[in-house]
Each structure stands twice: as C-alpha cells, then as structure tokens.
C-alpha positions, 0 to 999 in steps of 0.5 A: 198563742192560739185559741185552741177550744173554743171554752163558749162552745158557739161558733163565730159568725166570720164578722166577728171573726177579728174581734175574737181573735183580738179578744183572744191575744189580749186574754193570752197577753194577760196570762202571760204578764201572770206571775203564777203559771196557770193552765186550762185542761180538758176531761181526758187531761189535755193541755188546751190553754196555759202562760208562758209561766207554764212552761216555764215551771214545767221546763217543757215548749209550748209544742211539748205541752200543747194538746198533750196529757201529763203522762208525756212530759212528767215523771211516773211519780209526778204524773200518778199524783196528778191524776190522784188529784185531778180525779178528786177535783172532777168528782167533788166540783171542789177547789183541790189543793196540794202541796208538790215539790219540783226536784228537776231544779237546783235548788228544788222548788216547793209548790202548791198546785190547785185545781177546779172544774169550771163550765161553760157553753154545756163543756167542762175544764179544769183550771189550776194554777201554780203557787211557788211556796219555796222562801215560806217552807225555807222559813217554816224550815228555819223557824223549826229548826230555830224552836228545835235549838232552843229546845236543845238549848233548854234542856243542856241548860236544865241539866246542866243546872240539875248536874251542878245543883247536885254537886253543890247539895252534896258538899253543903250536906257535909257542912250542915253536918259538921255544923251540927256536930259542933253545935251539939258540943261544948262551946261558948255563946259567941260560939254557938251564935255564929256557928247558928249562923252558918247553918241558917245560911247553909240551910237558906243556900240548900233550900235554893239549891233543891229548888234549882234542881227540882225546877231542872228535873221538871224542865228536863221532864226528869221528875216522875210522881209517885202514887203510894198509899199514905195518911192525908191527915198526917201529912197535913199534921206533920208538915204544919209541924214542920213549920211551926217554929216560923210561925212561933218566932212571928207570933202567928197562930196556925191552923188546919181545918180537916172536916170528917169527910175527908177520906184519911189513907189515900194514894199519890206521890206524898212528898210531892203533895208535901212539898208544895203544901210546905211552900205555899205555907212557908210563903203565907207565913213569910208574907204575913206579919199579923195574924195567922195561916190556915190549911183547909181540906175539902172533898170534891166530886169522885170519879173513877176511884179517885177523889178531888181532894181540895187544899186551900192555904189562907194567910192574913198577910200582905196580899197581892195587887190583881195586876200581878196575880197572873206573874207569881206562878211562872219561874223567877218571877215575884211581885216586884225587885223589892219582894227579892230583897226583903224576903229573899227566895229564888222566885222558882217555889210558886213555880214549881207547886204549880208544875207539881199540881200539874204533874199530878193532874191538878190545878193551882190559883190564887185569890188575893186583895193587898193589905187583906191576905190570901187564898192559895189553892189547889186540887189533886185527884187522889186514889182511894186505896180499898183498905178501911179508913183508920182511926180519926187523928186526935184533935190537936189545939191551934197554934195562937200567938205566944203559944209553944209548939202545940200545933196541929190540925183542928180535926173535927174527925 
C-alpha cells in the first residue's frame, strides 16, 4: 500500500525521502498483521488508509475502496447509519461506538464499529475499527434462551404442581370428611383413637398439599392480594385462637400484646395476613417446648392513606444459630436434615409468608440467638378505611400453661 495523506501535513525533504517510505511499508505491514480491520478517513468520508482486513470485511478491493466514500460500495441502509454515526463522532470529539450486523455473509456477522477523530500537522481524521462480536452474541443469544427454557421449565413445573395439588386437596377433603362423620358416631375407644389418627395425618397431608399449591400459585404469579376491609384486632384474636389447642397440649402461654393505637377496621387481603400469622405462630409453638408465644402489634409511619402496621411473633423456643438465619426464608430449605424429621414440614411455610409479605408490599426478618428463641417480623402497609374505629375488643386473659382455651389478645384498647 501507499501513503496517500501525508497525516503530518509537512513536506519531505528528498533525503529523507527513502526513510519515509520504509517507515510507511513498516506501518502498512504492521496494519496488516492486525486481526482487526482498521481504517483512516477523511472530513468528506474518504477512505485514504486501511489493512488488508479492511477489505476483507468489506468484501470490496483495494481500488474499490481507495479514495472513495461509503456511499459507493455499501448498501443505502448501511451507509445512512454510517454518516449518522460518523456525524456524532465529528461533533462530540468522542469515541463512537455501535454495534452493526454484516448481512452479506453466510453466516451473517455481528460487529462493533468505533470511530474517533484524531489530528495531526492542523488536518483532521477519522480513525475506527472493526471488532467481530459474532460467538459473544451466539452465546449472549444461547444464554437467553437457555434462561427462557428454564423459566419455561419453572412455570410448566409450578402448574403442573398447582394442578395435581388441587386434585389431591380435593379427595383428601372427602376423607376428612367422612372421617368426621364417623367420629361424631357411636364407636368403641380403639375405634375413635385410630380413626383420630387418620385425621391428624389427613390434616398433616392437607397442610402440605395447600402449602404446595400456594408456593405454585406465587411461582406461576397466579396468586393475586385482595384488599377488603376487615377487623386487625379480631384477626390477630381469632388466629391466636386458632392455635390455642397446640399451645395447650405443650403447656405454652400464649399471648398477644395490641396497644391502643393500633387502628382496629382496615383494608388488605385478610386471609393472607391471616395465613402468614398462623405460620410464624404455628412455627414458634412448635420450636418451643417451654415457655411461651407472643404476637405484638405496632404502628409505624403513615403515608398516603396507609398505615405500616408491624407484627412481631416472639417464642421462647429453640432458636436459630446466626449462620443459618439467612436460609429459613428461601423454599425447601430448614436449618438442618434433622429439623425435617423431628418436626416435620415441607420447608416451604417461611417460604411462602415471605413471598405473601412481599406481594403485599412489606417485609420479613428474623432475629434469633440459639437456646434464647426468636423474633419473627414483618410489616405491611395496610389502607385505612374512612369509617369510624369501632368499639375497642374486650381484654381477654393470657393463655398460661395448664390453662383451658381462654386465649386472646391482651388488648390494652
């Protein structure tokens, strides 16, 4: 190849002549070793310097290029992008880089084209380059598609889970039914002890399937929070009750502690908020052998018509050692192989009330130490609903071990 711009803008004195042309042959033999075709343009577009890569990109000679604009050998399409881009670079003095697709080879080729002005000797030009991005894309392409299949994978998975835990909810209904039936008949002792039997492991085996089908629903992004008005403080009463026979049969008090200024009628998706307080109350008992539970309610900041109402579910049980604190939240996972067979469970129930209080625009955490129990929390923002607050619940008595089923709230409202 030949000089043809002189890029230091000074003419040669006829000494010097040779040297400059031996410092030109080594400069064009350098560009050409380059693996990357680089070119050198002028203010009107002009090719006036590139490597034998060059051409070899653009698919066009040495005389076809030489001294010529883009206009002449590229398609409209590719041409009009290049002065787009050529323009920006001129303007802003800035490295401008795009990314270009070459449809005029088999396979097509991906490509990033730079440029940048460059001066010298009072001229200026423009210098760029061609990067072939071809196996990145392919793989960029591939790892897209990979993420795509698995999501796929997920979601036929999530249904096909929530589809066969529904058909299986829907026989077990039928055996605790009759189940119930037959316990409410006359039968012997032996009788209602192995017929008790049946139903706690009917209900053990319904409790895993609804956990199931609630962790697919989530998955599947099927499961949608309501927002209805309802009563916070009998909703925190009702689901204490609910599980005041396990803390009974463990001789655990139980207790709620709901201050006055916990607003009492409010909007959101009570069965969800139900839900994850039974869990989290259902685990506290159940990791806990002496001692006691506590629900408490607290109110946090207000905006926009909402309230952040905080529940706190503290338990005098077992605990959980630091290191694992940051696995009880995420699905199947429990503290270790030991915690499945001597509780049981699924592993999903922390799992879930986590995805709920999400859902629900909240949060969940834990504190815990081993051997000195735990505080499970968690915050919604729950909607005021305009009417007036009614009538303050009755205080009820903590449940204390040995107690019957006196259990409530210790309303101080």
């Amino acid at each position: 190849h030949e000089l043809h711009a002189d890029l230091r803008g000074q003419p040669r004195a006829p000494a010097g002549e040779r040297a400059a042309r031996d410092q030109q042959e080594l400069t064009e033999q350098i560009l050409d070793q380059l693996p990357i075709p680089i070119f050198l343009k002028d203010r009107d577009g002009r090719f006036l310097r590139f490597n034998s890569r060059f051409e070899e990109f653009t698919q066009r000679s040495r005389a076809e290029i030489l001294g010529r604009t883009v206009d002449d050998f590229a398609s409209p399409r590719w041409a009009a992008a290049t002065h787009v881009e050529d323009e920006q670079a001129w303007a802003t003095g800035r490295m401008v880089t795009t990314e270009r697709r070459m449809a005029t080879f088999d396979p097509p080729l991906d490509v990033l084209v730079s440029r940048k002005v460059i001066r010298t000797g009072g001229l200026s030009y423009m210098l760029g380059y061609f990067i072939d991005i071809s196996e990145q894309r392919a793989a960029r392409a591939a790892m897209q598609h990979a993420v795509e299949s698995a999501e796929a994978a997920s979601r036929a998975k999530s249904e096909f889970l929530a589809n066969m835990s529904h058909e299986i909810r829907t026989p077990m209904n039928g055996i605790l039914g009759m189940t119930e039936l037959v316990l409410e008949s006359d039968i012997d002792a032996g009788q209602r002890a192995d017929l008790a039997l049946v139903k706690a492991s009917a209900d053990a085996l319904l409790h895993i399937v609804d956990d199931i089908l609630d962790f697919s629903k989530i998955e599947a992004g099927k499961l949608e929070i309501e927002e209805v008005p309802f009563d916070l403080r009998q909703l925190v009463a009702d689901t204490l009750r609910a599980m005041s026979l396990r803390a009974r049969q463990k001789g655990l008090a139980l207790a709620a502690e709901v201050p006055p200024e916990v607003p009492r009628l409010m909007k959101g998706d009570p069965g969800r908020l139900r839900q994850v307080l039974l869990n989290l109350v259902g685990n506290a008992i159940k990791f806990t052998d002496a001692g006691g539970v506590t629900v408490a309610l607290s109110v946090g900041a207000e905006r926009d018509g909402r309230s952040e109402i905080a529940f706190a579910v503290r338990d005098t049980g077992i605990g959980v050692p630091p290191e694992k604190q940051h696995l009880i939240f995420e699905a199947f996972a429990q503290v270790d192989g030991s915690t499945t067979r001597e509780y049981g469970g699924t592993g999903l129930g922390l799992a879930i009330c986590r995805r709920l209080v999400i859902l629900m625009q909240g949060r969940i955490e834990v504190r815990s130490a081993p051997g000195r129990g735990s505080v499970f929390s968690f915050t919604v923002p729950l909607q005021h609903t305009g009417a007036a607050q009614a009538a303050p619940l009755p205080p009820l008595a903590v449940l204390a071990p040995g107690q019957g089923m006196n259990l409530s709230a210790s309303d101080n409202g």
